[in-house]
Every structure is written in C-alpha cells, then in structure tokens.
SETI-889509 format. One record per residue (C-alpha): residue in three letters; x, y, z. Coordinates in pm, whole numbers, plus 50000, padded with zeros to 5 digits. Each point is the difference from the previous one (the first is absolute). Layout:
ALAXYZ;...
# end
This chain:
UNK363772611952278;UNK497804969249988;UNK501484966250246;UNK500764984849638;UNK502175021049935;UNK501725004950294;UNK500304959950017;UNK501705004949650;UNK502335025850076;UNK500714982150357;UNK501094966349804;UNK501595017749740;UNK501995023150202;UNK501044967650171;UNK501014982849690;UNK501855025749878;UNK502045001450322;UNK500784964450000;UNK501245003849634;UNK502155031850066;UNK501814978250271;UNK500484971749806;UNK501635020249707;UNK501925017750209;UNK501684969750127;UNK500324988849682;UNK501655033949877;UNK502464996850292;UNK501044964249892;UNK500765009649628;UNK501715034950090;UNK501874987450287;UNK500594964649938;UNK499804988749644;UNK500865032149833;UNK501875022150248;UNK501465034249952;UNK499985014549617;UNK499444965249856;UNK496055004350033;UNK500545027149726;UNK502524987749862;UNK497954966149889;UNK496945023349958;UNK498224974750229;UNK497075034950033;UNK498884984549660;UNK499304968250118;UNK497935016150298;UNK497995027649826;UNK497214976249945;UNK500624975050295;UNK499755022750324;UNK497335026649860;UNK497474963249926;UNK501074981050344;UNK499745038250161;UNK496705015549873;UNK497994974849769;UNK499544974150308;UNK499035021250194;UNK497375016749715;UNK498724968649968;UNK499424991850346;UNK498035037749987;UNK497334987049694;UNK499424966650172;UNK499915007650345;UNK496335003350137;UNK499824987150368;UNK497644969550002;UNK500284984549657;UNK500154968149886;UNK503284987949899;UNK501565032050152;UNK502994977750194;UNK500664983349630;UNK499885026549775;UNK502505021850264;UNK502524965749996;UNK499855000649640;UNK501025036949993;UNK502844992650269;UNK501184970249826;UNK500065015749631;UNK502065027850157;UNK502354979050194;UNK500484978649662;UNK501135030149827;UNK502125010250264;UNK501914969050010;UNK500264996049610;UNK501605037050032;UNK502364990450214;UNK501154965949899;UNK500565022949654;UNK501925023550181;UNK501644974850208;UNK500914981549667;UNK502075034649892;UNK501695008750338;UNK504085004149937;UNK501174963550138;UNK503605006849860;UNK501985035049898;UNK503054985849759;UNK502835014549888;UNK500454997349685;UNK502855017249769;UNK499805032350139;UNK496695011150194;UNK497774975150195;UNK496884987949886;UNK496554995450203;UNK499164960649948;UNK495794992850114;UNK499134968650185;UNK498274987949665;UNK503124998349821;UNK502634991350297;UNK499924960450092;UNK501944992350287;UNK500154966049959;UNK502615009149745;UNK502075014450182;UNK503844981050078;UNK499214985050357;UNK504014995450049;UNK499825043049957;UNK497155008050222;UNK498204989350343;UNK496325001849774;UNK498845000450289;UNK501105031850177;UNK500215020149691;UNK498465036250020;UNK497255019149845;UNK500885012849798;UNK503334977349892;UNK502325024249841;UNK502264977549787;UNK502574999949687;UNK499424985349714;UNK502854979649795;UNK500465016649674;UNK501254976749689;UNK503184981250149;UNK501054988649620;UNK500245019549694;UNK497554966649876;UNK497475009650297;UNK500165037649873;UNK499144990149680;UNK497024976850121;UNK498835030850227;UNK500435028049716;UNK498464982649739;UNK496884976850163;UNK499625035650235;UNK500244974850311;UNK499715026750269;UNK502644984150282;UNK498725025250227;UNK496634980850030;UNK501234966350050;UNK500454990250383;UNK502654972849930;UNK502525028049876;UNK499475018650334;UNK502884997150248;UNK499965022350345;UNK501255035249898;UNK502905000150271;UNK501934977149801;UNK500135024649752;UNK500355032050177;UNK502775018149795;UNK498154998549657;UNK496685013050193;UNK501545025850188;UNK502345009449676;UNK496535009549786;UNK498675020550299;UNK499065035149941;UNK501595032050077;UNK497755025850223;UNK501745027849856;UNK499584994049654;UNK496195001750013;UNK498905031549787;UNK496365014650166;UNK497605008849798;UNK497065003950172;UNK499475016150381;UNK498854964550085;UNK503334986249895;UNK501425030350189;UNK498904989750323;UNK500334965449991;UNK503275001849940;UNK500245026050289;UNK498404973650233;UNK502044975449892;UNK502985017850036;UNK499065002650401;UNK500044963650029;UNK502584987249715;UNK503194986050147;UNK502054991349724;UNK502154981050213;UNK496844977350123;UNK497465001249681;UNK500054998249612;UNK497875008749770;UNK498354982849698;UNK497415001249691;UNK496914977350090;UNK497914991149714;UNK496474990050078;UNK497794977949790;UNK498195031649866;UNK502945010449820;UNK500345031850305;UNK503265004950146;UNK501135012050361;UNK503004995950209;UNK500644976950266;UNK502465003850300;UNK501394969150103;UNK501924996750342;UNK503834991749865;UNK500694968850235;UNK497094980449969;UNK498365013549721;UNK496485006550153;UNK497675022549904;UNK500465033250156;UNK497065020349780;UNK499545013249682;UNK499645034349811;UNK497565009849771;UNK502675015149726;UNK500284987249630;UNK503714990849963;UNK499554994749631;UNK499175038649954;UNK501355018650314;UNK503364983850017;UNK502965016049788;UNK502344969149987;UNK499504968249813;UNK498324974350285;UNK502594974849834;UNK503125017350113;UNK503304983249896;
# end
C-alpha cells in the first residue's frame, strides 16, 4: 500500500472515529433525554434520523478520504469545510428533533396525549397554577374540557382542540378522581400477539395496583401505548408497547 494511501485511510479512520463519538452522544441525548423509553418509537423519531446520522457518520468522513493528500494546498481549509458542513447538519438535525421532543403529556377526555415543544408554549401557562419554573420534562398535565354547554359548542363546531391550548391546562392532582376514574383495567387486556403476551407478563411482575394505573397514550404519529403513572404524584413510572385501541376488551371510556 502506497504512503498516500495509508495517509488517507489514517485521516479517514480518524474522522470516522470522531464522528461515531459524536453521534453516539447525540443518540444518547435523544433516547435518553428527549425521547426516553418507548416514546422514540412511538414519535417515529428513526425517520427523522435515517438520513441525519448515516451523512454526519460516513459521508464526512468519505469526504475527508477524496481530499485528503498530505501536503496540499488548502488541505487545513478544505478539511474545516468538511467538519463545519457536517457539524451544520448535525445541529439543524437536532434543533428539528429538539423542536418535536414531548414538552407536555395531557389528559384529555379519556387517554393522554403526547404535546411536542413546537406546539406547547409555556408562557401560556396559568402562573397562579404552576411554579414555571420548576416544572418537569416532560409536564404531564390535564386539560380543561368545555366548562359551558356555549364553550362545547365553540369547541365541537370551530374543532378548537382544548387539549393543545396551554391556558386550559391545570396540574392533574387537582383533578385526580376523573383521571384515575378513566384508568385502565390490566385484566381486561385481550393478547393477541406473543409480544403482547409477555409484556403483559412483565408487567404483571412489577404492577401494583394499589401504587400504579394504567392509561392510553396517544403519540403525535397517531401510535398508541400505555403509560403507568405512579398514583400519588402522578409521575411517570414507564410505558408499554401494547395498542389499547385493539388489545383491550372494554371500552377505554368506562362509565
């Protein structure tokens, strides 16, 4: 192998390690952080990635393999040109991705609903109902539903979705009966799939009805799962990757 080549591969293999580490803290940040647990599939954030990490992984580093030749002029420019194209579209990536983290989960009728940061303003929110600024991430909240057969009618016919609008949210242990009254029943989930089997095996293990309810959780995808919320303060607790629309054999709306 001639020197220019291994002076290629050397840079490249270089490159690509620096990009591999940079993606995978990225990775971490959006699984762990911004879209923890089942949300990541649940908002299908993969299809915002597909094209993102394979170009900041592999086509920096490509490029850095075609210009690289130890000695040229312009070398040190055309490599910060590479870097700073790739770190461009890594930040436009994730301020997209940032944009569509869940900043609120509202309950809304009867299921929760996954609210992103693009279309959750805080600002709006009552300051004489919440501290804004020791709320957490993400803020699970209820949402007033029409309080006057004339706001029903406002709501139903201009399709004003209340569940969206951050002045109608109020802290969800104020209204703890009607939440916990629309939560769902473990044992009237109907498998049908070994997938479905087992996780309602494993969540037997760890279910204490006493301690944890259960509830739909619609995502902005239009996929469902079910979230366990802790009873007494209403934090998250996890969720499960089961459709309650299709594997649950009881009305979600129970009277």
């Amino acid at each position: 192998m001639s020197k220019l080549w291994k002076a290629k591969l050397s840079a490249f293999g270089i490159h690509i390690l620096f990009s591999i580490t940079i993606i995978s803290v990225f990775m971490a940040l959006v699984t762990q952080v911004w879209f923890p647990g089942l949300l990541f599939h649940l908002e299908d954030v993969w299809e915002g990635l597909r094209i993102l990490v394979p170009v900041d992984a592999i086509l920096g580093p490509i490029l850095t393999l075609i210009l690289f030749v130890p000695g040229k002029k312009g070398l040190v420019g055309d490599l910060v040109i590479v870097v700073l194209l790739q770190i461009s579209a890594l930040i436009y990536g994730a301020y997209t991705i940032y944009d569509q983290r869940p900043e609120a989960i509202v309950f809304a009728g009867d299921r929760f609903e996954v609210l992103p940061a693009s279309k959750f303003d805080k600002s709006q929110l009552q300051e004489t109902e919440f501290d804004l600024e020791k709320l957490p991430y993400p803020l699970v909240t209820y949402s007033l539903p029409a309080q006057s057969e004339e706001e029903r009618k406002i709501f139903i016919f201009d399709n004003v979705q209340y569940q969206k609008m951050a002045e109608r949210f109020r802290p969800i242990e104020g209204h703890r009966e009607k939440v916990l009254s629309r939560a769902l029943n473990i044992d009237y989930f109907t498998p049908k799939s070994d997938a479905t089997t087992k996780a309602l095996a494993q969540l037997r293990e760890t279910y204490d009805t006493n301690k944890h309810a259960l509830f739909v959780l619609e995502s902005t995808t239009a996929m469902s799962a079910v979230m366990i919320l802790n009873k007494s303060d209403f934090s998250i607790q996890g969720y499960v990757n089961i459709d309650p629309w299709d594997e649950y054999n009881r009305p979600v709306k129970q009277p």
